[in-house]
TORVOFI-294223 format. One record per residue: residue number from 1; residue in one letter; x, y, z of N, C-alpha, C, O in turn. Coordinates in pm, whole numbers, plus 50000, padded with zeros to 5 digits. Example, Ala and Ser with C-alpha at 12.3 -4.5 7.8 and 13.67 -1.06 7.14 Angstrom:
2
ATOM   pos   code    n_px    n_py    n_pz   ca_px   ca_py   ca_pz    c_px    c_py    c_pz    o_px    o_py    o_pz
ATOM     1      a   51319   49431   50780   51230   49550   50780   51320   49670   50780   51424   49668   50846
ATOM     2      s   51285   49775   50708   51367   49894   50714   51290   50003   50787   51341   50114   50804
// end
This chain:
181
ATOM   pos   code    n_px    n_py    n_pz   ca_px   ca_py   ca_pz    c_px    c_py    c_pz    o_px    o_py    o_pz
ATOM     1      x   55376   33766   58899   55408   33662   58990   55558   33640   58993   55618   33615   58888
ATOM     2      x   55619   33649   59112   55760   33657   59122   55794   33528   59222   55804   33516   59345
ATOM     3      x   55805   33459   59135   55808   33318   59187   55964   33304   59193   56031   33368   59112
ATOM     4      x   56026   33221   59290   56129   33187   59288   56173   33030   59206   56084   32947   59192
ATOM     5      x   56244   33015   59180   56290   32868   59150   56381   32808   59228   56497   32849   59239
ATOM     6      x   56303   32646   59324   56340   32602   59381   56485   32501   59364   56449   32384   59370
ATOM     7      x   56632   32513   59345   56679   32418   59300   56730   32320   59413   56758   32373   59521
ATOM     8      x   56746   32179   59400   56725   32062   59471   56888   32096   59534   56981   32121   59458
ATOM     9      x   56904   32091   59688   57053   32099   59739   57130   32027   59707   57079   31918   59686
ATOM    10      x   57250   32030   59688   57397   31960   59616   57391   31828   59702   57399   31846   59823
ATOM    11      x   57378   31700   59660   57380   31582   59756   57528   31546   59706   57570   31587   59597
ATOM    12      x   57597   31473   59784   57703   31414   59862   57691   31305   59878   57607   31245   59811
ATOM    13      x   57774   31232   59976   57798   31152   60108   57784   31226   60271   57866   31306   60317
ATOM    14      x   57654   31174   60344   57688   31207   60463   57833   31155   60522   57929   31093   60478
ATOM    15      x   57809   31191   60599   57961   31130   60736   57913   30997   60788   58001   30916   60817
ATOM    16      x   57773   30958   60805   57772   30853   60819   57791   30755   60710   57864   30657   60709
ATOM    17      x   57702   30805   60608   57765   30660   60486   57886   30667   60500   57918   30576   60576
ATOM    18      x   58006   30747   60458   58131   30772   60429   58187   30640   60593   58167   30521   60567
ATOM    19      x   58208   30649   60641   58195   30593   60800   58134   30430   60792   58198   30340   60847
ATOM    20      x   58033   30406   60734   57992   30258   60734   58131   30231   60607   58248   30194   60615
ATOM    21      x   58080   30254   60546   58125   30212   60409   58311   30209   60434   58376   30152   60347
ATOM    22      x   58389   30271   60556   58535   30228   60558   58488   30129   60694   58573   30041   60709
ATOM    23      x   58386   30120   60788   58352   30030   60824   58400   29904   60762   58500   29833   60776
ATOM    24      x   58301   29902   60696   58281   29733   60600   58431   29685   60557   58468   29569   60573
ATOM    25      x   58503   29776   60507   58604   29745   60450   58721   29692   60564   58782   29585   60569
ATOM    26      x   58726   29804   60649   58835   29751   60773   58821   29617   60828   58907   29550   60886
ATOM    27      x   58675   29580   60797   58608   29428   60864   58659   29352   60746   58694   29239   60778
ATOM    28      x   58668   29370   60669   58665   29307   60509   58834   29260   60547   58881   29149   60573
ATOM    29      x   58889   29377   60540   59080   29361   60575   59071   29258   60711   59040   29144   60679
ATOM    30      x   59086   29273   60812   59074   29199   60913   59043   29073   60893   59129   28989   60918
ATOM    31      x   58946   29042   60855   58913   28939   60776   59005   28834   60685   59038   28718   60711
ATOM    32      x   59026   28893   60604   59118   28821   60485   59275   28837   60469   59345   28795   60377
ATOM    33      x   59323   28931   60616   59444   28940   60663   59564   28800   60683   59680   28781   60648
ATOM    34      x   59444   28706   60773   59540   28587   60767   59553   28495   60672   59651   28422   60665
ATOM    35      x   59447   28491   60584   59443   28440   60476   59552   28461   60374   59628   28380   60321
ATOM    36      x   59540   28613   60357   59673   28668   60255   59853   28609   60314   59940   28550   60250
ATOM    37      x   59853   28654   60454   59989   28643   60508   60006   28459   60485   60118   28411   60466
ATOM    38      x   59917   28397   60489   59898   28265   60446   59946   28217   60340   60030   28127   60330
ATOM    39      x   59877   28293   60232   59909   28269   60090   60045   28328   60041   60087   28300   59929
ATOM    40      x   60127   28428   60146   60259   28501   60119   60342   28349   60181   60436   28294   60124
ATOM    41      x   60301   28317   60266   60426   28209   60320   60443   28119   60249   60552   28100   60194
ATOM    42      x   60314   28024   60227   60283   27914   60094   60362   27959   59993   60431   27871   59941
ATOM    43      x   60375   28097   59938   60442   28141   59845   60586   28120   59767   60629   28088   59656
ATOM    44      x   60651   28175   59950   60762   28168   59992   60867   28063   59977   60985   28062   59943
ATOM    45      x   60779   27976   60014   60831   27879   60050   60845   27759   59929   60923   27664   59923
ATOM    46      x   60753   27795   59850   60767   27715   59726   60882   27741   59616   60956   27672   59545
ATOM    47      x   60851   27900   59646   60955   27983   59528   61101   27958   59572   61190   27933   59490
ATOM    48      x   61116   27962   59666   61282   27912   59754   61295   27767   59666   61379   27751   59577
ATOM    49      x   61214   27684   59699   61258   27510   59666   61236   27517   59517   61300   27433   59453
ATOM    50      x   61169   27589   59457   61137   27533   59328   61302   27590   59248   61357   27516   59166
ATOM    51      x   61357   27714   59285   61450   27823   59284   61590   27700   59260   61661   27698   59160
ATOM    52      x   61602   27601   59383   61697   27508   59385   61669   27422   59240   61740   27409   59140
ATOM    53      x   61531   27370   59275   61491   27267   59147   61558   27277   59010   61611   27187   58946
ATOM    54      x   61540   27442   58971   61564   27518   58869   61681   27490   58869   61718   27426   58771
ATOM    55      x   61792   27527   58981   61951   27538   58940   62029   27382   58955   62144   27345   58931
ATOM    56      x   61904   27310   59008   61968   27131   58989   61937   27112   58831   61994   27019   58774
ATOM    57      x   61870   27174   58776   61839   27116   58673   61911   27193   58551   61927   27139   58442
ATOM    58      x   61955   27334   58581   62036   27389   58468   62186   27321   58507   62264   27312   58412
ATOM    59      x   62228   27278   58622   62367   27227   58649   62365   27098   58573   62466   27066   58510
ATOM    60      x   62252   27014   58573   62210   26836   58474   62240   26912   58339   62347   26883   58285
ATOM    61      x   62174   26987   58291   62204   27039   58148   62319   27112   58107   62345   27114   57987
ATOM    62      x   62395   27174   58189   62544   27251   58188   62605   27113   58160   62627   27091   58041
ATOM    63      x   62634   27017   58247   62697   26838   58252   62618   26850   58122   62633   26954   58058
ATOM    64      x   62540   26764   58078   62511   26745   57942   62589   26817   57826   62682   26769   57761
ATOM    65      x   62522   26965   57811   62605   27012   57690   62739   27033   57633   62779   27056   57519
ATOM    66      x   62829   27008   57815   63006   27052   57780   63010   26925   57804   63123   26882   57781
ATOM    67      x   62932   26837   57841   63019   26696   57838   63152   26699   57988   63271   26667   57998
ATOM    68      x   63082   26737   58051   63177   26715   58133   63111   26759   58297   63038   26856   58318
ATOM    69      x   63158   26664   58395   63057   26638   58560   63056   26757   58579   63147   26828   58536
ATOM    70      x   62932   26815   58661   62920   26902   58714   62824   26883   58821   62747   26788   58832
ATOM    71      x   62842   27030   58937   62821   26951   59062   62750   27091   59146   62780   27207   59119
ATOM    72      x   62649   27050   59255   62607   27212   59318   62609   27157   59441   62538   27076   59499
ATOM    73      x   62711   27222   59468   62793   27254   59623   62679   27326   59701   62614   27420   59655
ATOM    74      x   62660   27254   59857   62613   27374   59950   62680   27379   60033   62759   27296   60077
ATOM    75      x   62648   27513   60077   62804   27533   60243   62709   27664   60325   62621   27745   60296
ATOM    76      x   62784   27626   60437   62720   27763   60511   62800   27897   60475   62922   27895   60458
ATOM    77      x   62727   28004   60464   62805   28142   60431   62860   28175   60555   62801   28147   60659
ATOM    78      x   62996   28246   60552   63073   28266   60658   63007   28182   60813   62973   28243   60915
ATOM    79      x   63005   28074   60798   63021   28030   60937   62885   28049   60997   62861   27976   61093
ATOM    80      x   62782   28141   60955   62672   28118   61004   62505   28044   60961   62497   27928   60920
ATOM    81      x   62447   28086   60970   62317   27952   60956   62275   27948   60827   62237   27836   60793
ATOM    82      x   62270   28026   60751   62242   28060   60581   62311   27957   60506   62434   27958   60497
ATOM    83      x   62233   27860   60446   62256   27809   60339   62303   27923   60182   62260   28035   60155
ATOM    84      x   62404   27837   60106   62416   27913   60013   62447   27759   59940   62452   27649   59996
ATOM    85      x   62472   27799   59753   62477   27710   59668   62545   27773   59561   62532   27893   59535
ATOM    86      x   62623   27689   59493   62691   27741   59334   62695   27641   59275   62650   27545   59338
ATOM    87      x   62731   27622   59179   62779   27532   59015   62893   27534   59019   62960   27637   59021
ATOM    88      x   62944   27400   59020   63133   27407   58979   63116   27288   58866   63021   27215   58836
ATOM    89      x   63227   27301   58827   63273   27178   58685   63392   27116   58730   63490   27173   58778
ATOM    90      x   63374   26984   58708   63509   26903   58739   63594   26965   58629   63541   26998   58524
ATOM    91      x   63744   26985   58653   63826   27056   58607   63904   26930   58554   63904   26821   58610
ATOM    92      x   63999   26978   58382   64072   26841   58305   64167   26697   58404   64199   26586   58362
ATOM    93      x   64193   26768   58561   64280   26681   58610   64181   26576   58674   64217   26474   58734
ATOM    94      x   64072   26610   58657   63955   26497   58706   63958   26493   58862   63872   26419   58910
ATOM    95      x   64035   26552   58944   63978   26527   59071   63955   26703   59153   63948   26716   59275
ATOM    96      x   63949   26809   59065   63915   26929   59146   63791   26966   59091   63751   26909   58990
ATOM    97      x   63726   27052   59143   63599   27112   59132   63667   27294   59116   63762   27324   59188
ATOM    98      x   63610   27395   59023   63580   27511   58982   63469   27525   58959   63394   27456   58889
ATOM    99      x   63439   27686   59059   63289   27785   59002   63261   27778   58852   63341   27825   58772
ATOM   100      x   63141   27718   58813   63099   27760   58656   62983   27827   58638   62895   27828   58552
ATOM   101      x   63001   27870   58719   62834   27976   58717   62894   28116   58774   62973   28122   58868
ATOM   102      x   62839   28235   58698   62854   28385   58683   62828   28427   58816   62804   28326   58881
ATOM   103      x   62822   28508   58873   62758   28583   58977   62804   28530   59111   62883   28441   59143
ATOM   104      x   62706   28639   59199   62735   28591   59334   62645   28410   59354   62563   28365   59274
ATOM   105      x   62687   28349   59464   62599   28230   59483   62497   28226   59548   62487   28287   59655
ATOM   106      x   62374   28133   59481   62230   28156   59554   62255   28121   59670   62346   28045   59702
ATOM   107      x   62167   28181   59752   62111   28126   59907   62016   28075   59945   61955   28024   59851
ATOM   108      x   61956   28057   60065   61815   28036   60114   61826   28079   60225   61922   28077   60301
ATOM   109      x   61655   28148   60246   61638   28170   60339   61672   28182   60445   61670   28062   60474
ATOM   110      x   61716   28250   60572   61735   28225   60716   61567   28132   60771   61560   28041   60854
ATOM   111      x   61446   28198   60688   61320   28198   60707   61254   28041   60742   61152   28010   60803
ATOM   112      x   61410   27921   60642   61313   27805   60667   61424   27694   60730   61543   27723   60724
ATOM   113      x   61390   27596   60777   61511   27497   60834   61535   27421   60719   61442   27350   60683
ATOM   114      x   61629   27421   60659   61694   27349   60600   61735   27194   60613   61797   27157   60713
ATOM   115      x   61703   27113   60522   61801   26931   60565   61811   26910   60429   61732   26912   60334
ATOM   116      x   61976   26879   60450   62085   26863   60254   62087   26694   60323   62145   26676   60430
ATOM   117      x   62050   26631   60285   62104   26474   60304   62099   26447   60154   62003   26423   60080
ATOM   118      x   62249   26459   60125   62348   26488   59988   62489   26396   59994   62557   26433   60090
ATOM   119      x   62538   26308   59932   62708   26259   59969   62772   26407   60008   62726   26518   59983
ATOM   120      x   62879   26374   60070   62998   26486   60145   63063   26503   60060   63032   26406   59991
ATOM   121      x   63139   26556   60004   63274   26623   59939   63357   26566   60035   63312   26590   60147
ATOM   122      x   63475   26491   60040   63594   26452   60140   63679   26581   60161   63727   26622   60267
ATOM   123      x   63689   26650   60003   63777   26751   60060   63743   26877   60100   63828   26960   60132
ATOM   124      x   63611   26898   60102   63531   27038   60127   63420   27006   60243   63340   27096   60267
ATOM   125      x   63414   26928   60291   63315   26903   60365   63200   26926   60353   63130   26923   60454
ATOM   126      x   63128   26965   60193   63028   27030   60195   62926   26895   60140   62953   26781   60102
ATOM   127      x   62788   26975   60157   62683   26835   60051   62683   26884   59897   62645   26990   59848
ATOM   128      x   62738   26772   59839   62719   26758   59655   62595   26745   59617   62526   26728   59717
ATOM   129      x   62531   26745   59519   62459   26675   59414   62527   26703   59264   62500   26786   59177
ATOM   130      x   62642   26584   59275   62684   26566   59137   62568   26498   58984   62481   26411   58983
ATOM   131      x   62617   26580   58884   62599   26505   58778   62679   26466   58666   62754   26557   58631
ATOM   132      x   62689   26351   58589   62735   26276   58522   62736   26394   58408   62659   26490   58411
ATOM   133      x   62836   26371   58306   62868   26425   58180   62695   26387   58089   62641   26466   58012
ATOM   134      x   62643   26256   58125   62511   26167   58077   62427   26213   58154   62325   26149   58128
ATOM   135      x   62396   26311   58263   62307   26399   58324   62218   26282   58436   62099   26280   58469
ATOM   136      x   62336   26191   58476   62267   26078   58544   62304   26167   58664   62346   26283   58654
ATOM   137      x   62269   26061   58843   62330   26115   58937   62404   25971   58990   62348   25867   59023
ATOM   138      x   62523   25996   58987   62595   25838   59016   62597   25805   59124   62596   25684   59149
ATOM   139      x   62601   25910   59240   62611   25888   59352   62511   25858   59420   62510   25856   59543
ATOM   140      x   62402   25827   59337   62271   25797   59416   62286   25677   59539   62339   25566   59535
ATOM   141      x   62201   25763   59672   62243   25651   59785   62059   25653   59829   61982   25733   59776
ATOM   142      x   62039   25605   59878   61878   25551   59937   61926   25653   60088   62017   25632   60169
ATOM   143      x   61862   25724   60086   61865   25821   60247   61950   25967   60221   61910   26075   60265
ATOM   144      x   62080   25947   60138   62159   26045   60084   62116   26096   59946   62189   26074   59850
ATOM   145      x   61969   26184   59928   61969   26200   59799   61843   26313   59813   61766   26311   59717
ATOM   146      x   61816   26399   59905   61721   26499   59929   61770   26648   59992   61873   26675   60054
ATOM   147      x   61666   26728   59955   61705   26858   60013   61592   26919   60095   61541   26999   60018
ATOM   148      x   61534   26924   60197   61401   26982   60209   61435   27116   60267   61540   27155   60318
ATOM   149      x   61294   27193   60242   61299   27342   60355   61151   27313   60391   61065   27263   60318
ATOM   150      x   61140   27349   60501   61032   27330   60623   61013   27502   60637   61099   27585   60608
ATOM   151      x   60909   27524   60677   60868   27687   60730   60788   27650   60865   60677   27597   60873
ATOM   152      x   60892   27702   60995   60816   27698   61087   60665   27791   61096   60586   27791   61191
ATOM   153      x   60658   27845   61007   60524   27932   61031   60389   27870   60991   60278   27868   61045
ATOM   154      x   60450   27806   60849   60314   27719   60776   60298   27538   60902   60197   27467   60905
ATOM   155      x   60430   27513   60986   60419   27396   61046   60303   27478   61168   60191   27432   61143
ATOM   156      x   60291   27593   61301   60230   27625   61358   60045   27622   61294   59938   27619   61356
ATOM   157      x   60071   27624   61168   59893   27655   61102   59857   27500   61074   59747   27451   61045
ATOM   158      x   59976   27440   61092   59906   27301   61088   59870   27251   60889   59777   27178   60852
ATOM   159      x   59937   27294   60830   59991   27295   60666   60088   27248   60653   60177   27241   60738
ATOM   160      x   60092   27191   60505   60212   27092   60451   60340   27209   60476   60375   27268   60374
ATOM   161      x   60374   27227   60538   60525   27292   60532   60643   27244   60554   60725   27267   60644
ATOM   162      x   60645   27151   60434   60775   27108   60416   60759   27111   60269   60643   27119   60229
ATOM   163      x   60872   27105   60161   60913   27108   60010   61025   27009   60022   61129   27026   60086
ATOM   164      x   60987   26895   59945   61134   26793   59930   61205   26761   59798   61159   26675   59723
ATOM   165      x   61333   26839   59763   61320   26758   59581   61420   26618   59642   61487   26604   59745
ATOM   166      x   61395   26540   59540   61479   26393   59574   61512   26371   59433   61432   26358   59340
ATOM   167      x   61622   26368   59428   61699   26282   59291   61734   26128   59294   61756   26056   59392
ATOM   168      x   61733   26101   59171   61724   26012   59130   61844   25960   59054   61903   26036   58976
ATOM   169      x   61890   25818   59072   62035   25812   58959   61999   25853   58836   62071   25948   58803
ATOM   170      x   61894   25815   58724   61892   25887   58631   61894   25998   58586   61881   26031   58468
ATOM   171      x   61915   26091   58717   61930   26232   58689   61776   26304   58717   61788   26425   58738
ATOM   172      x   61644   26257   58720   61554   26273   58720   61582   26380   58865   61690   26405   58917
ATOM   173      x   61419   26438   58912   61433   26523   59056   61252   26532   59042   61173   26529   58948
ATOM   174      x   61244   26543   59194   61137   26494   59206   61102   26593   59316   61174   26608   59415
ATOM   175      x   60967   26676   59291   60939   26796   59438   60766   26722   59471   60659   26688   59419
ATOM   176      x   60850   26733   59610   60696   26639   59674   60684   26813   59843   60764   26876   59913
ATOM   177      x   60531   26808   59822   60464   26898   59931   60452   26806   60007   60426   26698   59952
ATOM   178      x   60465   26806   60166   60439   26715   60306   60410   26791   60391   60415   26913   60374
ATOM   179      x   60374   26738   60499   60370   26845   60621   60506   26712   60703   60523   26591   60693
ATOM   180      x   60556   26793   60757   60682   26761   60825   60642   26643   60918   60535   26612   60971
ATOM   181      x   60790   26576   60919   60741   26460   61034   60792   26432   61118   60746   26347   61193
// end
């Protein structure tokens, strides 16, 4: 008896499973597309303000440890819409300001609208948030004492998109989420 032996054909993936199955997924992406670009802006937009928070608060502790005012200047970079920011130290003659921070100076975004309602510098025209050698803020004014960034993208979805820190004379800072008003 010369029987053959039947062995079972090599199984796979048809073309159709292969085909549902990037189906599902492209529906899956589509799906959770706006969600993600959602969660990138929310992102964005926090990491920018919290970014400031951070360098108001190492400039309070720079004033603290040398004992001596220090202050974070904002100005527009060359003349156009970009916020930028640095650290200066009141210098021994008590009325100039010098860079005390390394590097180039932070920025923000083109991405969000900006509002510094900060005292002026008389001789720089720029917005301060000074601090005291005692890490107070002396210049505290009721209206003059916030920084917000707004994201027109998260304001269209109808989300808090605005970030506000507000200082305080004691030096304190304070980040409040809103939706713009």
């Amino acid at each position: 008896m010369d029987r053959q032996v039947r062995r079972p054909a090599p199984r796979g993936f048809t073309m159709i499973e292969v085909l549902v199955v990037l189906g599902i997924m492209g529906i899956f992406l589509v799906v959770s597309y706006p969600s993600i670009m959602n969660t990138m802006s929310v992102r964005n937009l926090e990491n920018a303000t919290r970014e400031i928070q951070t360098f108001l608060q190492q400039t309070k502790v720079q004033a603290v440890n040398t004992r001596v005012a220090h202050r974070v200047r904002f100005y527009h970079l060359g003349g156009g819409a970009a916020w930028a920011y640095q650290m200066e130290s009141l210098q021994e003659d008590g009325t100039t300001w010098a860079s005390a921070h390394q590097g180039p100076p932070k920025t923000i975004s083109l991405r969000f609208n900006v509002t510094i309602a900060l005292p002026i510098d008389t001789t720089t025209g720029d917005p301060v948030a000074v601090f005291s050698s005692l890490g107070m803020f002396p210049q505290y004014t009721v209206g003059q004492n916030s920084i917000a960034l707004q994201s027109p993208k998260l304001l269209r979805q109808g989300q808090d998109d605005e970030r506000v820190l507000s200082m305080y004379m004691g030096g304190s800072i304070q980040y409040v989420k809103r939706k713009s008003v």
